[in-house]
N, C-alpha and C positions, 0 to 999 in steps of 0.2 A: 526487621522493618525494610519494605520495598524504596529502594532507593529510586523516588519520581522522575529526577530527571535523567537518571541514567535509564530510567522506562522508556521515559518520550524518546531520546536519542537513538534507543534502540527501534521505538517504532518510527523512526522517520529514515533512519536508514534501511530498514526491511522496504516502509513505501517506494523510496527511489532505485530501490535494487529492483521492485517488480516493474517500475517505470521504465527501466534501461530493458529490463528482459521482454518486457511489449514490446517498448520502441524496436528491438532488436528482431524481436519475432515479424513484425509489420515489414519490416523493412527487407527480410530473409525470406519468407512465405511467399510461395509463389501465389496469385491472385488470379485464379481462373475468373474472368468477367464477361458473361453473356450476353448480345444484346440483340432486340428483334431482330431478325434475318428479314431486310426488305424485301420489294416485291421479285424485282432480281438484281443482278449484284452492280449492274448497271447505273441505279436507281440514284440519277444526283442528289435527289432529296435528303439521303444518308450521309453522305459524303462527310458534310460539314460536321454534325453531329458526332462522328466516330473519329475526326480529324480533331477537332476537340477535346474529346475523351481520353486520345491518345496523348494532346499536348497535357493535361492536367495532368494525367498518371505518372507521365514523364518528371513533369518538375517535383514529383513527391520521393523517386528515388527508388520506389518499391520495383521488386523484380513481378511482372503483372503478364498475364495472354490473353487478349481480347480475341474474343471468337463471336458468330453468327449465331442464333439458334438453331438447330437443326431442321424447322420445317418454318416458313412463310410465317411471319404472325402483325398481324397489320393492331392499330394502337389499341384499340377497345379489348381485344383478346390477348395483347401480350400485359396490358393494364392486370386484365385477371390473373394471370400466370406470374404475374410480381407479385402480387398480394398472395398469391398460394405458396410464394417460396418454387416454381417453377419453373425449369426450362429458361428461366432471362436471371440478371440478378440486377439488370439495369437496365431502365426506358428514358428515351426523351419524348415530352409531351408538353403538351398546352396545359398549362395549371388551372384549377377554380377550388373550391374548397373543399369539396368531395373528396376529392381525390388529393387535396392535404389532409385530409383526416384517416384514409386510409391508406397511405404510403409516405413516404422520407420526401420531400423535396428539398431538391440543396439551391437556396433562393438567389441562384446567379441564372441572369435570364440568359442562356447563350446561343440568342440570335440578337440581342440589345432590343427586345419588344417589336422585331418587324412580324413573328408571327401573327398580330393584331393590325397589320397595316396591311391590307385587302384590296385586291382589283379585279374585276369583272370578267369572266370568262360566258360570252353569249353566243347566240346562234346567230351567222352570217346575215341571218333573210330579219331579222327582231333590230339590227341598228339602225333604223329610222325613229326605232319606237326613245331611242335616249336621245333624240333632241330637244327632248319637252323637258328633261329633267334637268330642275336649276335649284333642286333645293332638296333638302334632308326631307320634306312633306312630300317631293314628287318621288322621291329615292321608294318611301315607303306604300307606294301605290304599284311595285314591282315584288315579282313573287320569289325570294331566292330559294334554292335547292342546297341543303347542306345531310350531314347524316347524323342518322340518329342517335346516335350516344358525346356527340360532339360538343363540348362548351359552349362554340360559335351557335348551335341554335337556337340557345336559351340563351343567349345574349341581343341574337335581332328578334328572337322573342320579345325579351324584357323594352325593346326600343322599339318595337309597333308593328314588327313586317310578320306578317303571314310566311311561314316556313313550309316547306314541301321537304319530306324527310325520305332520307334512304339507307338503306344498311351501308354500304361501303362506297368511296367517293368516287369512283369508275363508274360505278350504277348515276351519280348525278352528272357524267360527261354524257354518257349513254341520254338520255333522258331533255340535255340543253342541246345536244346533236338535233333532235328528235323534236327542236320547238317544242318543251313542254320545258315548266316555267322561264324565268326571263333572266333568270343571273346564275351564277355559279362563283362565288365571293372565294377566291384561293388567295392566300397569304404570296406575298412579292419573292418571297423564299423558296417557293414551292410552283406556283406558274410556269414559268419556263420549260420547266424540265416535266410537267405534266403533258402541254402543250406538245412539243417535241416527240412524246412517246405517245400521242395520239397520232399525231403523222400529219404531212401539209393537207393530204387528202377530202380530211372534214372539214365539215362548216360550222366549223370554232371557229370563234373571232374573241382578239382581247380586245375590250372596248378600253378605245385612248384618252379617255379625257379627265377621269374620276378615277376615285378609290373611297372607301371606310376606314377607318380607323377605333379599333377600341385598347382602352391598357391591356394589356396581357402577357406574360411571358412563357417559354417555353424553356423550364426545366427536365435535368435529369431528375429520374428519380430510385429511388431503393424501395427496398421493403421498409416496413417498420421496426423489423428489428436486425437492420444490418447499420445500425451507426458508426461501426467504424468507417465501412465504405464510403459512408455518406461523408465522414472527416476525410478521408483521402481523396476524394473528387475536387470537395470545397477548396481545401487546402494547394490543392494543384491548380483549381483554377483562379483562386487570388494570388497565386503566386504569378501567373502567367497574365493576369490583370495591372500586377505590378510592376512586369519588366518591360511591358507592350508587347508581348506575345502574343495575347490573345486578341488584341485590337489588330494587328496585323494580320492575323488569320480570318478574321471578321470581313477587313477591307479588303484583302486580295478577293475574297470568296462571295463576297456580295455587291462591296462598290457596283463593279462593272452588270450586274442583273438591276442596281436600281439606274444608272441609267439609261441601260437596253429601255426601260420600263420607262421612261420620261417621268419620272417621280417628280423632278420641280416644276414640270409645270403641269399635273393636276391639279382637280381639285380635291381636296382630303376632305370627306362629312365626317366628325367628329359623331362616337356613339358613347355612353356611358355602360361600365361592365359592372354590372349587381352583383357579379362571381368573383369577384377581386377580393381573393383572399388581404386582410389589413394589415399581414406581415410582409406584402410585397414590397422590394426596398425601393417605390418610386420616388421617394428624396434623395437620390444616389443618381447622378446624372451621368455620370461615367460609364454605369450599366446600361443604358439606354441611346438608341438612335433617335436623332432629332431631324423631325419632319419639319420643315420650314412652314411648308404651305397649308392651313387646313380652314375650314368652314366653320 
C-alpha cells in the first residue's frame, strides 16, 4: 500500500527543488532584451523609457543586455513585430484595449499618466485664431492632426473633434508647418524634444495657455507568451516603486520639462477615454501624476 503522505512530501519536495532550479536558471540566464531602435540615437523621447527598463531589470538581479533593434521601427510597426515574436521582445506604448488583448502589458504606467496630458503644437501665423477659445465647445471647433493607427485618434474622436490622420507624426509637423490643420496635440513628455529636432527655424509655435488631458498610461509591453519577462519588469519596477527609485527618476527626467512648459498655470480641458482598458490601476494614486489645474 502507497504510503500518502510520504507521496505528498515527496511531491512537494520535487515542486520546490524545480522552484529553486527556475529561480536559479532566471537569475543565471543571460536576458538578451530588444527594444525599438528610435529614430536616432539621439532621440530624448527614449531616453526615459530605456533609463527605466534598465532600473527595473537592475533591482531583479538577473544578469540581462539590452540592445537596439537593428533597423528604425517607429511604434505601429515595432507593435507588429511583438506580436510576431520579432526583432523587439519589448515596447513601450500608449495602451487601449486592442492592444491588451494582443500583447502582455505590465500595468505600471511609467510616465505616471503624463502621456495623456497634451499641449499644442501650431503654426506661428494660426495664434490669433486661440483667443477665442475659452471652452472644451470652442476646443472642438479646431481640427487636430494625429496618426493613423494611434489611440489619441479615437479618443478625440470619441470627444467630438474632427481628426485629420497621417501615417507617421513627422508627416503631422510637415503638414501644421504648412498651415493645414490647427493643432498638433504632443504629450508634455515628448514636446520638447520634438520641437528641438525640428530646429528654431520653423513656424512651430507651442501654444502657451492650454492643454487636454485624457486617462491613459504608457506601458512596456511583451508578447503574449513571454510571461516570465513580463514578471521580471513588474517585479523590478515595484521594487524601484518601493525604494523611491523610480519616483526619483520620474522627477529628475521630467520635473524640470513640466515647468519649461508652465503646466500650473494652464488651462487642462478634461477629455473622457472610451479606450481605457478597466484593469487600469487608476485607484493607485502613487502610479500617477497630479495635475492640479483642469477644466
Amino acid at each position: 500500500m502507497v504510503n500518502l503522505n510520504l507521496f505528498k512530501r515527496v511531491n512537494l519536495l520535487v515542486y520546490v527543488l524545480c522552484g529553486l532550479l527556475t529561480a536559479s536558471h532566471v537569475q543565471g540566464a543571460l536576458w538578451t532584451i530588444n527594444y525599438p531602435r528610435p529614430i536616432d540615437d539621439s532621440d530624448a523621447r527614449a531616453q526615459y523609457p530605456i533609463a527605466l527598463l534598465k532600473l527595473a531589470l537592475d533591482k531583479t538581479g538577473v544578469n540581462y543586455e539590452l540592445r537596439p533593434s537593428d533597423r528604425i521601427l517607429l511604434t505601429g510597426k515595432a507593435m507588429r513585430q511583438l506580436r510576431e515574436n520579432r526583432e523587439v521582445n519589448v515596447v513601450w506604448s500608449m495602451t487601449d484595449s486592442q492592444r491588451e488583448k494582443e500583447l502582455t502589458p505590465i500595468r505600471i504606467p511609467i510616465a505616471k499618466g503624463l502621456i495623456g496630458l497634451r499641449v499644442f503644437v501650431i503654426n506661428k501665423n494660426k495664434r490669433a485664431k486661440f483667443d477665442n477659445v475659452l471652452s472644451l465647445n470652442d476646443m472642438r471647433k479646431l481640427t487636430p492632426i494625429q496618426g493613423e493607427e494611434w489611440p489619441d485618434t479615437k479618443i478625440l474622436q470619441a470627444n467630438g473633434f474632427n481628426v485629420f490622420t497621417v501615417p507617421e507624426f513627422r508627416e503631422a509637423y510637415d503638414l501644421i508647418g504648412q498651415g493645414k490643420g490647427d493643432i498638433f496635440p504632443r504629450s508634455v513628455i515628448e514636446v520638447n524634444a520634438e520641437l528641438e529636432a525640428e530646429g528654431p527655424g520653423s513656424n512651430l509655435y507651442l501654444e502657451p495657455s492650454m492643454a487636454l488631458y485624457y486617462p491613459t498610461a504608457m506601458y512596456y509591453f511583451v508578447s503574449l507568451n513571454n510571461k516570465t519577462l513580463a514578471n521580471l519588469i513588474e517585479t523590478g519596477l515595484q521594487r524601484a516603486i518601493d525604494d523611491g527609485s523610480f519616483d526619483e527618476l520620474f522627477n529628475s527626467t521630467y520635473a524640470p520639462i513640466l515647468t519649461s512648459l508652465n503646466m500650473e498655470e494652464r488651462t487642462v480641458f478634461s477629455l473622457e477615454n472610451p479606450l481605457l482598458p478597466v484593469e487600469t490601476p487608476l485607484s493607485n494614486p502613487a502610479l500617477w501624476y497630479k495635475q492640479n489645474k483642469e477644466e
